[in-house]
C-alpha positions as CSV (number, residue, x, y, z in Angstrom):
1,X,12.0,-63.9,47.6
2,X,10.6,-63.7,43.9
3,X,8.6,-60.4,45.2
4,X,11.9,-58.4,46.6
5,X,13.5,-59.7,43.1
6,X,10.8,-58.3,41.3
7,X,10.9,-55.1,43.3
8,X,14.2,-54.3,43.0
9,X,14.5,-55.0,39.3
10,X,11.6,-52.2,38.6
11,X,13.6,-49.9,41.0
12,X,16.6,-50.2,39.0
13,X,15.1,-50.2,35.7
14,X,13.1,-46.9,36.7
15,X,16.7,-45.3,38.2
16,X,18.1,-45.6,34.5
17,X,15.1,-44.8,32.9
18,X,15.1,-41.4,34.7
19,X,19.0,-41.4,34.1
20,X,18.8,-41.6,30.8
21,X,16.2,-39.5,30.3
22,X,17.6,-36.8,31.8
23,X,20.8,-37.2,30.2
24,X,19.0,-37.4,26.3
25,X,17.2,-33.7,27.5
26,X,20.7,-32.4,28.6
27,X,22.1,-33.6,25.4
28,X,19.0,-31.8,23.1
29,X,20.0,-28.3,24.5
30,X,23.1,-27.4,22.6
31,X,24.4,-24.4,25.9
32,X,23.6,-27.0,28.2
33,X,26.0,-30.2,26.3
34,X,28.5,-27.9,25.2
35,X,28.9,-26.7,29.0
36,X,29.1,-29.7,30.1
37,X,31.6,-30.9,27.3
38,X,33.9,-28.1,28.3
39,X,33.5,-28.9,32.0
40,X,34.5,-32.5,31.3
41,X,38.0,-31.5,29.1
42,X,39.0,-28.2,31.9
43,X,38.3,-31.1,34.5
44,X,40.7,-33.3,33.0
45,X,43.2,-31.1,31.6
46,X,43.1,-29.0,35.0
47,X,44.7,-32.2,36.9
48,X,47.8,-31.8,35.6
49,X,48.3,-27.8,34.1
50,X,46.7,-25.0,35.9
51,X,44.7,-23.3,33.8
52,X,43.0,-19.6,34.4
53,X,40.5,-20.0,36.8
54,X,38.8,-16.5,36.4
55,X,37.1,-17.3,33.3
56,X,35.2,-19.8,30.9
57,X,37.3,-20.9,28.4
58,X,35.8,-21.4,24.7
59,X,35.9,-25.2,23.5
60,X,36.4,-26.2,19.7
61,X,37.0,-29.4,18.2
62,X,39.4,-30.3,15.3
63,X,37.1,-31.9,12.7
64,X,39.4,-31.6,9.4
65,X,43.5,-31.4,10.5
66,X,43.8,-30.8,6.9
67,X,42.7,-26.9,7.1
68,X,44.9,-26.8,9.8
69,X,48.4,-28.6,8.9
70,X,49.9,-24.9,8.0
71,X,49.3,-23.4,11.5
72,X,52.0,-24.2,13.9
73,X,49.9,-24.7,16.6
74,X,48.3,-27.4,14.8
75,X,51.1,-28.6,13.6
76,X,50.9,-32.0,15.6
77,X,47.0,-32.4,16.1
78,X,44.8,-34.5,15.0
79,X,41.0,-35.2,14.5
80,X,38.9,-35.3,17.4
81,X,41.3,-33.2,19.0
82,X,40.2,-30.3,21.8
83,X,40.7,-26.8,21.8
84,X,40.5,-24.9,25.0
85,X,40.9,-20.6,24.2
86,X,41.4,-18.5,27.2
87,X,40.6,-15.3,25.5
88,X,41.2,-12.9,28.6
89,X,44.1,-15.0,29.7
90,X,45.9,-15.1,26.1
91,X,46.2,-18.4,26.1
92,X,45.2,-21.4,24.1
93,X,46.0,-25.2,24.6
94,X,45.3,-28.2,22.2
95,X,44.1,-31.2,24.0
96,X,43.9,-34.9,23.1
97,X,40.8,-36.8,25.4
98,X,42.2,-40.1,23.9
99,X,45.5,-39.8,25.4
100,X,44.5,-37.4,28.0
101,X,47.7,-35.3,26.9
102,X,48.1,-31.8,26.2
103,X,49.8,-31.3,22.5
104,X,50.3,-27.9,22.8
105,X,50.2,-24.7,24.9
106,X,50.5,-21.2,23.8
107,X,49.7,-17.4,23.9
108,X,47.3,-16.1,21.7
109,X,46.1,-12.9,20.3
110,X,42.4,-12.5,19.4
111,X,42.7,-8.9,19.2
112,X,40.3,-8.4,21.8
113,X,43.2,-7.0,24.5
114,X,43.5,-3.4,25.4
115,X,47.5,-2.2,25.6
């Protein structure tokens, strides 16, 4: 009994080494985390608002509201808050992952679009 213990212990201990392991080297390339940040929020966001499907979107985070407070679209955000740009689609939205709510939707022009 003390053997099969022992034995399944080292399995699991060696299931989250290798777990974590691979999840520290994921983290230490910065195309690979920030793909699989924006994966995560269009995930989430994407069970309640259908968003364009026929392209990547570009993810920023709010790190100082304060630079922000005269833009309307910011006008409710806060700190830690996502940003999801659809540059293709026009659109951007501003996310909050502690609430799981969308603060705001809108069109945007990056200049990018051809009339």
């Amino acid at each position: 009994m003390l053997i099969v213990l022992l034995v399944a212990g080292l399995a699991a201990l060696t299931y989250f080494y290798i777990d974590t392991k691979n999840e520290l080297n994921a983290a230490k390339n910065p195309e690979t985390a920030g793909k699989t940040e924006t994966e995560q929020i269009v995930n989430q966001v994407n069970k309640f608002l259908q968003l364009p499907t026929d392209e990547a979107p570009t993810l920023a985070t709010v790190n100082d509201i304060s630079k922000l407070k005269n833009q309307q679209f910011f006008k409710n955000a806060q700190n830690g808050d996502k940003v999801l740009i659809y540059s293709k689609a026009g659109r951007a939205l501003l996310y909050r992952p502690s609430s799981k709510k969308v603060i705001e939707y809108a069109p945007v022009n990056l200049g990018e679009q051809n009339q």
